[in-house]
N, CA, C and O atoms as a Maestro MAE file, in Angstrom:
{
 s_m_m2io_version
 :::
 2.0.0
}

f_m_ct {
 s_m_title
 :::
 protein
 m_atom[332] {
  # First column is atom index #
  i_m_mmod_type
  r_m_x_coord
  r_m_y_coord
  r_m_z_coord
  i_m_residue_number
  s_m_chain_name
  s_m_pdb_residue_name
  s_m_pdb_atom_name
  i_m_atomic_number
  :::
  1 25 0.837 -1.188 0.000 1 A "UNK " " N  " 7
  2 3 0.000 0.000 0.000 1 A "UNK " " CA " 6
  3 2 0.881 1.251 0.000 1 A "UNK " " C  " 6
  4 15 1.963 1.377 0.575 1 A "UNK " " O  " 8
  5 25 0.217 2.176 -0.762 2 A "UNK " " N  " 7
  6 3 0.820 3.791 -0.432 2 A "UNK " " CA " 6
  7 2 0.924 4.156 1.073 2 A "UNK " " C  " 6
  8 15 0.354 3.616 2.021 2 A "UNK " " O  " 8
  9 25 1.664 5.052 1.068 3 A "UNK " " N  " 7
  10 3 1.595 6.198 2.459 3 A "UNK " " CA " 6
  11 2 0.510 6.195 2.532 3 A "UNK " " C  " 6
  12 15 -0.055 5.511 3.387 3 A "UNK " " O  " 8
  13 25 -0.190 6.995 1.618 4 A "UNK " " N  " 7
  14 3 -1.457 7.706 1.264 4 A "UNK " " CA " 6
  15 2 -2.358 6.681 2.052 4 A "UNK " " C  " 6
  16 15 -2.630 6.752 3.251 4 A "UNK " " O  " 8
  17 25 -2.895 5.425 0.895 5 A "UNK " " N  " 7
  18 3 -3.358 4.456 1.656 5 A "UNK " " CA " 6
  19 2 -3.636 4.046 2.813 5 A "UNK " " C  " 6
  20 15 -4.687 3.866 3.428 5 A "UNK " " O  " 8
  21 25 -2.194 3.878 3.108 6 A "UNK " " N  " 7
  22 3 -2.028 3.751 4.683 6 A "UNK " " CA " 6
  23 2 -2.666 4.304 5.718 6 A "UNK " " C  " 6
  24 15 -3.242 3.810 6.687 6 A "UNK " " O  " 8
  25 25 -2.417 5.754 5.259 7 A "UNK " " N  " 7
  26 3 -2.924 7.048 5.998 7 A "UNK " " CA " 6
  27 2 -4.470 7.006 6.465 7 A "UNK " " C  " 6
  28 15 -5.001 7.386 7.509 7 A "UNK " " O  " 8
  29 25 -5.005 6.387 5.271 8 A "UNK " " N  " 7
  30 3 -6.228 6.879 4.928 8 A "UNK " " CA " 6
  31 2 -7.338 5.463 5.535 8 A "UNK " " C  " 6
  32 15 -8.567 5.448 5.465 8 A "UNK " " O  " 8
  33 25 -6.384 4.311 6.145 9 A "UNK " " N  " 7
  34 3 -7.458 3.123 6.733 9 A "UNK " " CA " 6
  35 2 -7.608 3.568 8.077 9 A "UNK " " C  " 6
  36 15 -6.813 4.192 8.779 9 A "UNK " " O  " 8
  37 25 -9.037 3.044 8.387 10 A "UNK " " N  " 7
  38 3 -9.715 3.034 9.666 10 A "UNK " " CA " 6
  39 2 -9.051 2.113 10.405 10 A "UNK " " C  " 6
  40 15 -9.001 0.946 10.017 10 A "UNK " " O  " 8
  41 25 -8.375 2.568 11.721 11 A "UNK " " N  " 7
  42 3 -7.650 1.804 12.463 11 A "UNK " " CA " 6
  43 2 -8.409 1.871 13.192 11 A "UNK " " C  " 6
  44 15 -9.089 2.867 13.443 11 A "UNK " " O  " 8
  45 25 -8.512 -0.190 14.182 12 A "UNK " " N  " 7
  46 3 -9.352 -0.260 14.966 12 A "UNK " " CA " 6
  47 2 -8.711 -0.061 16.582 12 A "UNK " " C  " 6
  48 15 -9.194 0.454 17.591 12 A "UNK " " O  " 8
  49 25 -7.612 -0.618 16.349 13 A "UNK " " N  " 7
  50 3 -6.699 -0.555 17.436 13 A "UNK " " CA " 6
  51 2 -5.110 -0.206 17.099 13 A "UNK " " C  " 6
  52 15 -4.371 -0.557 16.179 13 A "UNK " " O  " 8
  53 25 -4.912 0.669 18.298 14 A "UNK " " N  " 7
  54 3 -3.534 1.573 17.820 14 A "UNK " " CA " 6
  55 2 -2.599 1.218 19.243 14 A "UNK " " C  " 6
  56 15 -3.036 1.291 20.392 14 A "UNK " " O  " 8
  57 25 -1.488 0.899 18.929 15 A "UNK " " N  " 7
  58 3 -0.734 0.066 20.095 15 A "UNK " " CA " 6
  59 2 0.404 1.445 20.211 15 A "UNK " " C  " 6
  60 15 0.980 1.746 19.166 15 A "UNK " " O  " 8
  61 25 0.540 1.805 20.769 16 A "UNK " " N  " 7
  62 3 1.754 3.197 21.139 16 A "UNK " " CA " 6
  63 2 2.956 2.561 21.820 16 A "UNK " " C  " 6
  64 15 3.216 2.927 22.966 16 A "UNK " " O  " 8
  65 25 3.594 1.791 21.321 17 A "UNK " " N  " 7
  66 3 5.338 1.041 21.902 17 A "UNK " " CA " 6
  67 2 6.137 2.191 21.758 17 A "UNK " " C  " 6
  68 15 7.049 1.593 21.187 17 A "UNK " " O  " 8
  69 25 6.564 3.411 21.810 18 A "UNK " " N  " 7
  70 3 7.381 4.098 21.331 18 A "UNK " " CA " 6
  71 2 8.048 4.263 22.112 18 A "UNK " " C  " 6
  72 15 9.096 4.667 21.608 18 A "UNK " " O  " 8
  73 25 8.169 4.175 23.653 19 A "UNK " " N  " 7
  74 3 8.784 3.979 24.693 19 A "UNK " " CA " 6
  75 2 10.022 2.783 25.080 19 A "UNK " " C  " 6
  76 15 10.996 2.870 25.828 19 A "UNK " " O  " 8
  77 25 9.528 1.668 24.239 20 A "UNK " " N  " 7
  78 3 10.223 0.831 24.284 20 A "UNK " " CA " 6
  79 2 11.109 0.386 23.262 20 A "UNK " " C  " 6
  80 15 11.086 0.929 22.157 20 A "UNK " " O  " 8
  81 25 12.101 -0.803 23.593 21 A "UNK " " N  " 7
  82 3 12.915 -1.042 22.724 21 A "UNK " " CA " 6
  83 2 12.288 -2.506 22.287 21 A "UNK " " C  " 6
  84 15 11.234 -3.045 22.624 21 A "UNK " " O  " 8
  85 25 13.389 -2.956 21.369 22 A "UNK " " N  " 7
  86 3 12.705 -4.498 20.806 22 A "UNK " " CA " 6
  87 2 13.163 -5.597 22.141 22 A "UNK " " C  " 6
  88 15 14.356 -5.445 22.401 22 A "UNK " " O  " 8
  89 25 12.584 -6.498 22.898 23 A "UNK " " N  " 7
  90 3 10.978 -7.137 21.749 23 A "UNK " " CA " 6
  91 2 9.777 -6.226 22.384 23 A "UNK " " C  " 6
  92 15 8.625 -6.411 21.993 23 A "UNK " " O  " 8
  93 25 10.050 -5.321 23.291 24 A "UNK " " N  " 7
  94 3 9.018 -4.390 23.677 24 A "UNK " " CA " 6
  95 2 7.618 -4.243 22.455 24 A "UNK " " C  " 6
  96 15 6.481 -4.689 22.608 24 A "UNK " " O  " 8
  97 25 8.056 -3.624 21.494 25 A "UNK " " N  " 7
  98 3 6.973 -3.614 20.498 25 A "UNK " " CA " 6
  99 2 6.268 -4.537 19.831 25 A "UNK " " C  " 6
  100 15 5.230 -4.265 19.227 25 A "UNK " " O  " 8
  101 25 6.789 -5.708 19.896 26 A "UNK " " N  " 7
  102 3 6.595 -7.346 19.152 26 A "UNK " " CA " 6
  103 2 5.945 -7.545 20.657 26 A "UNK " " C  " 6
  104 15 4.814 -7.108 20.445 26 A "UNK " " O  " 8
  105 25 5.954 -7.759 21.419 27 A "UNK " " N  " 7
  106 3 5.628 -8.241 22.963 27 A "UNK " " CA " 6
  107 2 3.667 -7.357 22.875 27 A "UNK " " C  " 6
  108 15 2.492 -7.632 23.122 27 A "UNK " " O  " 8
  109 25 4.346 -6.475 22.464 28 A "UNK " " N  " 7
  110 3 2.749 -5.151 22.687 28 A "UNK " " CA " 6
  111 2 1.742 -5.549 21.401 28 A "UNK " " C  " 6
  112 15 0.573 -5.472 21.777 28 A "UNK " " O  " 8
  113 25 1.828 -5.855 20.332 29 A "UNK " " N  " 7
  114 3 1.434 -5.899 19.336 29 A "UNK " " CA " 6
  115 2 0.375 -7.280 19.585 29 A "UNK " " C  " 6
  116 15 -0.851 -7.317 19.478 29 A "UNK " " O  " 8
  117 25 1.485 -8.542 20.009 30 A "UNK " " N  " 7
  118 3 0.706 -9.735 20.569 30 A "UNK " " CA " 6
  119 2 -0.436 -9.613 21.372 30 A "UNK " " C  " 6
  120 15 -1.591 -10.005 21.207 30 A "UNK " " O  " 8
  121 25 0.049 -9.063 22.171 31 A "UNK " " N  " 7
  122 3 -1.109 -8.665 23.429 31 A "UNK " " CA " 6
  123 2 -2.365 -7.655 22.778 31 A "UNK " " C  " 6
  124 15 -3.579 -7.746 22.960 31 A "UNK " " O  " 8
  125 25 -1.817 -6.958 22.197 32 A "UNK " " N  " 7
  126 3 -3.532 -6.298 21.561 32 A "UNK " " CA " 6
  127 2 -3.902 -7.165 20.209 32 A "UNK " " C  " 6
  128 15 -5.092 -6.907 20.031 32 A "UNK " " O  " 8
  129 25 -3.510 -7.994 19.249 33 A "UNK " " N  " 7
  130 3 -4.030 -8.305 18.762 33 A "UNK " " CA " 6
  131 2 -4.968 -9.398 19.156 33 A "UNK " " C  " 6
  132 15 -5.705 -9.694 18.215 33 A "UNK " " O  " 8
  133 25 -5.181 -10.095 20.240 34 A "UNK " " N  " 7
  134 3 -6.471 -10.091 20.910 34 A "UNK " " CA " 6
  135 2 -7.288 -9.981 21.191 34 A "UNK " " C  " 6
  136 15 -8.040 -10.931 21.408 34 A "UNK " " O  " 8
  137 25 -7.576 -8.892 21.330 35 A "UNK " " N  " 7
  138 3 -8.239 -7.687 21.393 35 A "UNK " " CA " 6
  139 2 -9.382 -6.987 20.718 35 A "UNK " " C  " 6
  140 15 -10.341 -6.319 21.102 35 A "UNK " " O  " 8
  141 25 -8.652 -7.620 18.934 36 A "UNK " " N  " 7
  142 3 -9.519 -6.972 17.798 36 A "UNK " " CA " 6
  143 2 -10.741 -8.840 17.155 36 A "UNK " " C  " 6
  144 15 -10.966 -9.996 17.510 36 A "UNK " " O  " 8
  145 25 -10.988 -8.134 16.392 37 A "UNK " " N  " 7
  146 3 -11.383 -9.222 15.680 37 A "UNK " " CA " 6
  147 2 -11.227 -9.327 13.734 37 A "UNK " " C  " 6
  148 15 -10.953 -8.570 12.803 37 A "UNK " " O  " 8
  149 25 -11.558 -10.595 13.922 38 A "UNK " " N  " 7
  150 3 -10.870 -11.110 12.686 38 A "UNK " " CA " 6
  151 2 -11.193 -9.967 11.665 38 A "UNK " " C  " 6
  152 15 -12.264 -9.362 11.625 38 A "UNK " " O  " 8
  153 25 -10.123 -9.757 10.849 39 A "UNK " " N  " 7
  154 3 -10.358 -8.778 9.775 39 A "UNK " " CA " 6
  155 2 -10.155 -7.077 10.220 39 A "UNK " " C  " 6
  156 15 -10.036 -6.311 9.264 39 A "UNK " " O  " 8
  157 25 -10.118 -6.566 11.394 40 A "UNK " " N  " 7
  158 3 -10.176 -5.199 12.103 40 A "UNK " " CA " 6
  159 2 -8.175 -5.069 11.650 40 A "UNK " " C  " 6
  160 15 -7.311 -5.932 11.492 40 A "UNK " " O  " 8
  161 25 -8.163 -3.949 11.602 41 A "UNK " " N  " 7
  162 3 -6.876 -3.629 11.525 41 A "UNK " " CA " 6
  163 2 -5.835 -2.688 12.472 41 A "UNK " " C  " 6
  164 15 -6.261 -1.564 12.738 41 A "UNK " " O  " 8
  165 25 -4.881 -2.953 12.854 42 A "UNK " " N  " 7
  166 3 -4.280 -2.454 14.343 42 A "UNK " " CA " 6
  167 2 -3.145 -1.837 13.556 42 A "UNK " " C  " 6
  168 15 -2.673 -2.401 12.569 42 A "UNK " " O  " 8
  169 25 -2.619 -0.413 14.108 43 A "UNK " " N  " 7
  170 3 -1.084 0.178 13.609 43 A "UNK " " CA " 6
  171 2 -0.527 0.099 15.147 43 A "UNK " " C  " 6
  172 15 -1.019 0.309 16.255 43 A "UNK " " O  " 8
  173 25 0.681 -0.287 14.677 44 A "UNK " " N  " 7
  174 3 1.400 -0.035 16.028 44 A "UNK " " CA " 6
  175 2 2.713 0.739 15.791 44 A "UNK " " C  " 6
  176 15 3.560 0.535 14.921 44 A "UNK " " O  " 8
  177 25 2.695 1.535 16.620 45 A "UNK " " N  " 7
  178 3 3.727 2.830 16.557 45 A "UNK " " CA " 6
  179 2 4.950 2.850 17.377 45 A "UNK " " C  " 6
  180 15 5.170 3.078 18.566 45 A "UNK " " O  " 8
  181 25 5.807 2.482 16.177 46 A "UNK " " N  " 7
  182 3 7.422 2.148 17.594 46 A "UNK " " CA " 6
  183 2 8.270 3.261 16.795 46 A "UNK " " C  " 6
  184 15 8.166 3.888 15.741 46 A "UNK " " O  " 8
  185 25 9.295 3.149 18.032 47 A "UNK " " N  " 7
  186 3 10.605 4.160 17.545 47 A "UNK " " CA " 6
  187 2 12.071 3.127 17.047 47 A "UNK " " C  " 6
  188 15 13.148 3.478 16.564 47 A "UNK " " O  " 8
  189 25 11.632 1.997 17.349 48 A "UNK " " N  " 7
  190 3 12.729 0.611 16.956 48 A "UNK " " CA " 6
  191 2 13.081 0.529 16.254 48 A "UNK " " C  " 6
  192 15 12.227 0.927 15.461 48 A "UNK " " O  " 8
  193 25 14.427 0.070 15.391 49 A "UNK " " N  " 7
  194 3 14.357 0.303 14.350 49 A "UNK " " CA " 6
  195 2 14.094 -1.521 13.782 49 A "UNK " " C  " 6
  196 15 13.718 -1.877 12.665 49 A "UNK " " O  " 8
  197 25 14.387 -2.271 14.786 50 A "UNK " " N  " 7
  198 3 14.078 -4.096 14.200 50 A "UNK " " CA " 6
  199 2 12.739 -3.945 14.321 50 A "UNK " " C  " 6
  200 15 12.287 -5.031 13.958 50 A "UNK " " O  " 8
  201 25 11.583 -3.037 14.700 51 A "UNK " " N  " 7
  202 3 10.362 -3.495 15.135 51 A "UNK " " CA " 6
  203 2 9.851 -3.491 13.331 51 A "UNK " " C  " 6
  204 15 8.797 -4.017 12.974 51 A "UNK " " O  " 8
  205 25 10.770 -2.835 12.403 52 A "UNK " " N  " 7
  206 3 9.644 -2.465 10.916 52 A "UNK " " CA " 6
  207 2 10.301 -4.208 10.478 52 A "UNK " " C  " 6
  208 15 9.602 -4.531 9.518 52 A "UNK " " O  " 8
  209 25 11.339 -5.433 10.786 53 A "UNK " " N  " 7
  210 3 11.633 -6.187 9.839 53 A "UNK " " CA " 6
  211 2 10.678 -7.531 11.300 53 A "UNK " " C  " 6
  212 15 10.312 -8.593 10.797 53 A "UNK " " O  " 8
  213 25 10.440 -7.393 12.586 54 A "UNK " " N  " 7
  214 3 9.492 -8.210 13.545 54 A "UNK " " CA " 6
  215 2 8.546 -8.342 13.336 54 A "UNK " " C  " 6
  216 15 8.021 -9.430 13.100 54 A "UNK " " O  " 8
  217 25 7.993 -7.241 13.354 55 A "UNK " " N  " 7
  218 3 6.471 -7.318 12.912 55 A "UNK " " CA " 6
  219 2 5.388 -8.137 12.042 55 A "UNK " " C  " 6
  220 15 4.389 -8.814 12.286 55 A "UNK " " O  " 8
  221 25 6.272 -7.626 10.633 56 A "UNK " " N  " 7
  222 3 5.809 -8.221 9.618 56 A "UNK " " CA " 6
  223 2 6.118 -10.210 9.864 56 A "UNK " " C  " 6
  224 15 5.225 -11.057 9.883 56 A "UNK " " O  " 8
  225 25 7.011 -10.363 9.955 57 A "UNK " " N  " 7
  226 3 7.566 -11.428 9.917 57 A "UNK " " CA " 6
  227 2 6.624 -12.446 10.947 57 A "UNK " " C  " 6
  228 15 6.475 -13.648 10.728 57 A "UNK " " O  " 8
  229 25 6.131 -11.843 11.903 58 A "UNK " " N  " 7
  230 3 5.239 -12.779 13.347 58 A "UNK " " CA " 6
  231 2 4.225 -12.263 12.574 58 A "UNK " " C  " 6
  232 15 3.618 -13.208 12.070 58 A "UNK " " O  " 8
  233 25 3.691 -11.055 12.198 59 A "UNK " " N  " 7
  234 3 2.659 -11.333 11.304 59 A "UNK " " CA " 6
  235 2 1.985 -12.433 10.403 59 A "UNK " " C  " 6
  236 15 0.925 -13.035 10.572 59 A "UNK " " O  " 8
  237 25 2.876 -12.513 9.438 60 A "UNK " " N  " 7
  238 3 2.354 -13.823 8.307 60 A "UNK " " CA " 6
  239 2 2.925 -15.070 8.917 60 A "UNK " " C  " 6
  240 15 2.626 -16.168 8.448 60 A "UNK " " O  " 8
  241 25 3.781 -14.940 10.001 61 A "UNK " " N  " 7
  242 3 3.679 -16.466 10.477 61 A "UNK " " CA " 6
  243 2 2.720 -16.873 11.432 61 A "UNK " " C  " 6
  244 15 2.777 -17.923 12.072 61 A "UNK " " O  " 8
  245 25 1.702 -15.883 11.521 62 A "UNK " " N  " 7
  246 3 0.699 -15.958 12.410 62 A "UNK " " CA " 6
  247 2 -0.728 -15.749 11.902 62 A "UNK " " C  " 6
  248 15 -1.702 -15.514 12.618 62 A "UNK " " O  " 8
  249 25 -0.721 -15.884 10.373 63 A "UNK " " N  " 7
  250 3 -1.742 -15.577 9.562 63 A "UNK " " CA " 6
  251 2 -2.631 -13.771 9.341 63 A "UNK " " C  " 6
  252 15 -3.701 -13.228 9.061 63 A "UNK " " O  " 8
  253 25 -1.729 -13.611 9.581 64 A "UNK " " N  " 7
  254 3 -2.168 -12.082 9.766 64 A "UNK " " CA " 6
  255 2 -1.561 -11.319 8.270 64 A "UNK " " C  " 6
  256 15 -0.529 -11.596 7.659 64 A "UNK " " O  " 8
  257 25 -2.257 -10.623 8.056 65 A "UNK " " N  " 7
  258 3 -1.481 -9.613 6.849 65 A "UNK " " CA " 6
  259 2 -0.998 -8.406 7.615 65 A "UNK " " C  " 6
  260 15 -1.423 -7.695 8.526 65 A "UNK " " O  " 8
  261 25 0.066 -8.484 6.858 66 A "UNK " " N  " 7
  262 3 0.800 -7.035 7.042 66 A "UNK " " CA " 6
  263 2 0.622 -6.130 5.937 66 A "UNK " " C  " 6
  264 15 1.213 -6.431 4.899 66 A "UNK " " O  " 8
  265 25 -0.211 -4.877 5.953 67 A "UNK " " N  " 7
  266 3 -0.212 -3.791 5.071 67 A "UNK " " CA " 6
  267 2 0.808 -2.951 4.559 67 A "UNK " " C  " 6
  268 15 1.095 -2.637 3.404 67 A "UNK " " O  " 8
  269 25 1.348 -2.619 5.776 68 A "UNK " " N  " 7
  270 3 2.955 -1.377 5.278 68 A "UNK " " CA " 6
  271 2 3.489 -0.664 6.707 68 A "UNK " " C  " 6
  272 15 2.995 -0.542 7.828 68 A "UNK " " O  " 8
  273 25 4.412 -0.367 6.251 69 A "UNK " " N  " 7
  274 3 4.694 0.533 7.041 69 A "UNK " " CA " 6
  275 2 4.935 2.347 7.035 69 A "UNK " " C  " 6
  276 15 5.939 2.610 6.373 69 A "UNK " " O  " 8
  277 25 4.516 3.128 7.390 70 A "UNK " " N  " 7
  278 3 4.026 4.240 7.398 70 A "UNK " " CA " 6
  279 2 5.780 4.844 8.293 70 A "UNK " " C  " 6
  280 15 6.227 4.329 9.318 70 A "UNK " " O  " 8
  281 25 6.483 6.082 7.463 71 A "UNK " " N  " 7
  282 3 7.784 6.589 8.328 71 A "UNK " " CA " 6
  283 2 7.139 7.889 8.565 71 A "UNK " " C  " 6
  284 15 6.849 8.737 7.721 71 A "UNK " " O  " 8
  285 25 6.923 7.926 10.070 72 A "UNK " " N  " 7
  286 3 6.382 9.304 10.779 72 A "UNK " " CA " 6
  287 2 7.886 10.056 11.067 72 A "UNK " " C  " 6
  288 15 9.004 9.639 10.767 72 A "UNK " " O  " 8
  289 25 7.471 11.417 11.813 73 A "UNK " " N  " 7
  290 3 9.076 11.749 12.339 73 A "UNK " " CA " 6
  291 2 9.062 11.407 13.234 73 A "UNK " " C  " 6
  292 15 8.256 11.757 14.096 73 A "UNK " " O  " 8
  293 25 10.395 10.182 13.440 74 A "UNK " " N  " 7
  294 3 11.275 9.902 14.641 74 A "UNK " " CA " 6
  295 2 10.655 8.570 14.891 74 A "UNK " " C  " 6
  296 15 11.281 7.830 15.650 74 A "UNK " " O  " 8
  297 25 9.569 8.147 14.400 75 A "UNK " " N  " 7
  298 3 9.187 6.432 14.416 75 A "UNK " " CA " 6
  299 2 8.226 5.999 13.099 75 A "UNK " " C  " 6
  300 15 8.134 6.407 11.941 75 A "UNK " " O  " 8
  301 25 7.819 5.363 13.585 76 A "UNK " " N  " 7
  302 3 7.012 4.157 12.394 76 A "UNK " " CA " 6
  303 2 6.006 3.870 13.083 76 A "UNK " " C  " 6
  304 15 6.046 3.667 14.297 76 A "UNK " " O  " 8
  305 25 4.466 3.801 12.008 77 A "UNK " " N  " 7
  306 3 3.399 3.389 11.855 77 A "UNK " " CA " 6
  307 2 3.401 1.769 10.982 77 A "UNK " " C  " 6
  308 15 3.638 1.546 9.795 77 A "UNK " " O  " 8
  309 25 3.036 0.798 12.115 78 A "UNK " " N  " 7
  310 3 2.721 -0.443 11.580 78 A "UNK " " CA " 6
  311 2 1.766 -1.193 10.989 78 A "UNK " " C  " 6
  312 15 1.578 -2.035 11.867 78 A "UNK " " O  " 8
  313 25 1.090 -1.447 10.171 79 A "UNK " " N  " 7
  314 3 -0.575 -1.468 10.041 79 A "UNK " " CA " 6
  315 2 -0.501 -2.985 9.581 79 A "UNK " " C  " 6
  316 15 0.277 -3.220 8.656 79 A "UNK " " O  " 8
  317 25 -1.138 -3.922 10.059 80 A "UNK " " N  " 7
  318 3 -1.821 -5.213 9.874 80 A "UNK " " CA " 6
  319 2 -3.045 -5.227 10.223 80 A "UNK " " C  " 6
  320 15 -3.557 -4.570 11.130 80 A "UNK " " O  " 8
  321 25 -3.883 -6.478 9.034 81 A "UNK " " N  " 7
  322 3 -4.975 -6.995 9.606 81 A "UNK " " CA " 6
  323 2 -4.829 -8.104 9.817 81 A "UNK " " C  " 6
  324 15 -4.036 -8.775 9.157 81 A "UNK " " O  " 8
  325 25 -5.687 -8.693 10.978 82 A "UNK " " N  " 7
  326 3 -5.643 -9.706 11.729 82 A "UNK " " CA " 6
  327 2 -6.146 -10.549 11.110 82 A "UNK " " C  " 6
  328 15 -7.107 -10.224 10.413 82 A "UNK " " O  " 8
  329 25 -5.771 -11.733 11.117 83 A "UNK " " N  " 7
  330 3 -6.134 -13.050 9.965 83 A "UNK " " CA " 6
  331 2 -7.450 -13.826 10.510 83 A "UNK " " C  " 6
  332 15 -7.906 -14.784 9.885 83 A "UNK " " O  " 8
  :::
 }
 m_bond[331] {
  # First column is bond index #
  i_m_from
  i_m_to
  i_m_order
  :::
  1 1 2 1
  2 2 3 1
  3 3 4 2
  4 3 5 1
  5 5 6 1
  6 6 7 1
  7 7 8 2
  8 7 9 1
  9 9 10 1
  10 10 11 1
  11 11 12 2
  12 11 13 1
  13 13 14 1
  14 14 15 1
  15 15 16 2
  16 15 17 1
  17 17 18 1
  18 18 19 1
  19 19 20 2
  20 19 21 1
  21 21 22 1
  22 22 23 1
  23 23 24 2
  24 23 25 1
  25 25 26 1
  26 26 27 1
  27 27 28 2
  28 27 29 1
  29 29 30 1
  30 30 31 1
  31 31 32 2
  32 31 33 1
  33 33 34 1
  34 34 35 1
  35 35 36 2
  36 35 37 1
  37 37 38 1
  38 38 39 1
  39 39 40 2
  40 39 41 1
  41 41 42 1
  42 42 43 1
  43 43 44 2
  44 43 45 1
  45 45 46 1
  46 46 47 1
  47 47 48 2
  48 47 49 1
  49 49 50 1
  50 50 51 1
  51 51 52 2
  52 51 53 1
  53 53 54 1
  54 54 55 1
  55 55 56 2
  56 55 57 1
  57 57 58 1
  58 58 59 1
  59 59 60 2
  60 59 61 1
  61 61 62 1
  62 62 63 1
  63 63 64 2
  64 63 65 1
  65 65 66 1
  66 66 67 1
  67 67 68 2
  68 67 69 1
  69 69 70 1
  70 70 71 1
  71 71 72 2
  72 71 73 1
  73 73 74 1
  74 74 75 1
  75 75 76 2
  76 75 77 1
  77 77 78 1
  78 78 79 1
  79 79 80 2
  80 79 81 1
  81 81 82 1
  82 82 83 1
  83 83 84 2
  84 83 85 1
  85 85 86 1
  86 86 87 1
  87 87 88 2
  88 87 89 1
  89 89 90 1
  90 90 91 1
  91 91 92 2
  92 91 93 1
  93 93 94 1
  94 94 95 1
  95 95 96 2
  96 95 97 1
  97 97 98 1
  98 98 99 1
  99 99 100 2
  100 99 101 1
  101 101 102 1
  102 102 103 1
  103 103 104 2
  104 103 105 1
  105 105 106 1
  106 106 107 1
  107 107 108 2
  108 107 109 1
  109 109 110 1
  110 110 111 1
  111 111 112 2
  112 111 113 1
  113 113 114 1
  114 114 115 1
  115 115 116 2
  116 115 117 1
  117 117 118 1
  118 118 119 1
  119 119 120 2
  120 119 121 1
  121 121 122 1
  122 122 123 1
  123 123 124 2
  124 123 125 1
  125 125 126 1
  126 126 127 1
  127 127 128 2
  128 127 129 1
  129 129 130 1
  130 130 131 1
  131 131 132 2
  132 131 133 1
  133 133 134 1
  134 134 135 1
  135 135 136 2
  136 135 137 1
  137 137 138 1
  138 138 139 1
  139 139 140 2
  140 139 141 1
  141 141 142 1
  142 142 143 1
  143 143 144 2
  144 143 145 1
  145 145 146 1
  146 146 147 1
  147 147 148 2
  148 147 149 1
  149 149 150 1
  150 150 151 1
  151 151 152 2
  152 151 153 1
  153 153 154 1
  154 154 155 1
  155 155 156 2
  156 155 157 1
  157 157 158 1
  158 158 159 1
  159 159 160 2
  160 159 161 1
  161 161 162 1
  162 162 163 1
  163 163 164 2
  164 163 165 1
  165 165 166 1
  166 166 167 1
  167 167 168 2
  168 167 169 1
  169 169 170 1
  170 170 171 1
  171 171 172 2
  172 171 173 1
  173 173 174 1
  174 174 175 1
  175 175 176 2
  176 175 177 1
  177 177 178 1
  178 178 179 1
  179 179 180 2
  180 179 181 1
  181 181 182 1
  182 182 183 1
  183 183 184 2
  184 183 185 1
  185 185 186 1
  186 186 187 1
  187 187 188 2
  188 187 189 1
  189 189 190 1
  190 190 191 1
  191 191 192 2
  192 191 193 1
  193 193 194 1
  194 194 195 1
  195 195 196 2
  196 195 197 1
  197 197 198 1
  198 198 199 1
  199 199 200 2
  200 199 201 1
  201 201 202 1
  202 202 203 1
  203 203 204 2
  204 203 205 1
  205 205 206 1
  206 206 207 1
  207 207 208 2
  208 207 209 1
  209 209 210 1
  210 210 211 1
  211 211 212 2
  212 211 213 1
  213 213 214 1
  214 214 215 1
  215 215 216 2
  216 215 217 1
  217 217 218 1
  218 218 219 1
  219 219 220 2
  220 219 221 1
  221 221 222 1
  222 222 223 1
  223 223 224 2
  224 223 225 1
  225 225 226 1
  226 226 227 1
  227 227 228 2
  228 227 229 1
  229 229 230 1
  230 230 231 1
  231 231 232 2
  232 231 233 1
  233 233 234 1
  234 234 235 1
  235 235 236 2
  236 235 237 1
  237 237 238 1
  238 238 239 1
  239 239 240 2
  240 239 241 1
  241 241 242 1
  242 242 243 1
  243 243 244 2
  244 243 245 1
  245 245 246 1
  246 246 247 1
  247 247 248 2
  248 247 249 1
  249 249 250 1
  250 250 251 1
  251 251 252 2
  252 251 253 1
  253 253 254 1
  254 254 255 1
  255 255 256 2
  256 255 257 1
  257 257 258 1
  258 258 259 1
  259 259 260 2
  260 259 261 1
  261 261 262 1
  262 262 263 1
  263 263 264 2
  264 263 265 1
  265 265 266 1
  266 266 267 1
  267 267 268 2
  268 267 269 1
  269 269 270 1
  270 270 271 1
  271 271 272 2
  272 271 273 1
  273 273 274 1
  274 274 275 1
  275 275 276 2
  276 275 277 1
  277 277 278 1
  278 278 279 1
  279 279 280 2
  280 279 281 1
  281 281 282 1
  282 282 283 1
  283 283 284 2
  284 283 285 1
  285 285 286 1
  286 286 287 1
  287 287 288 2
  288 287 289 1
  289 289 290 1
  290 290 291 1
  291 291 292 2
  292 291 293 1
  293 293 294 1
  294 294 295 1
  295 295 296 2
  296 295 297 1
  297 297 298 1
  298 298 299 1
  299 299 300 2
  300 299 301 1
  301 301 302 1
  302 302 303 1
  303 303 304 2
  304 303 305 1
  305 305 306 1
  306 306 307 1
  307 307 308 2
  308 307 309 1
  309 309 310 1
  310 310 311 1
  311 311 312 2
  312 311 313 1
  313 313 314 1
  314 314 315 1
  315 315 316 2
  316 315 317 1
  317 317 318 1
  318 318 319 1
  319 319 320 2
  320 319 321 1
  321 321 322 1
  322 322 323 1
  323 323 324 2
  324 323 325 1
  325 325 326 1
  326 326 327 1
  327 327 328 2
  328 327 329 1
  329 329 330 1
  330 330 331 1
  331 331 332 2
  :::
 }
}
């Protein structure tokens, strides 16, 4: 997906890790995707820089799609939907 794109989906749940380091953000992401339901889509917002190549990766090994990643200033917007 575009930035644009990105920008522009209804997020159902938004996980704020920016405080932490890795697996801090992979650790946070688990725990709210719980949370949502099948098909709802969650961004999670880290300042990490392994959290943009974690994510994705526990994503599709967890049946989940990963959309993109979004570069804000000074961190990253993560966006998956939940499988």
């Amino acid at each position: 997906m575009t930035q644009e794109e990105l920008q522009a989906l209804t997020v159902n749940k938004s996980v704020d890790a920016r405080g932490t380091a890795c697996p801090g953000p992979l650790l946070e992401a688990k725990k709210a995707i719980g949370t949502i339901g099948s098909g709802d889509i969650m961004e999670i917002l880290s300042a990490d820089e392994g959290t943009k190549r974690d994510i994705p990766k526990w994503a599709n090994k967890k049946g989940h799609e990963y959309l993109g990643t979004a570069e804000e200033s000074g961190y990253f917007k993560i966006y998956l939907k939940k499988g």
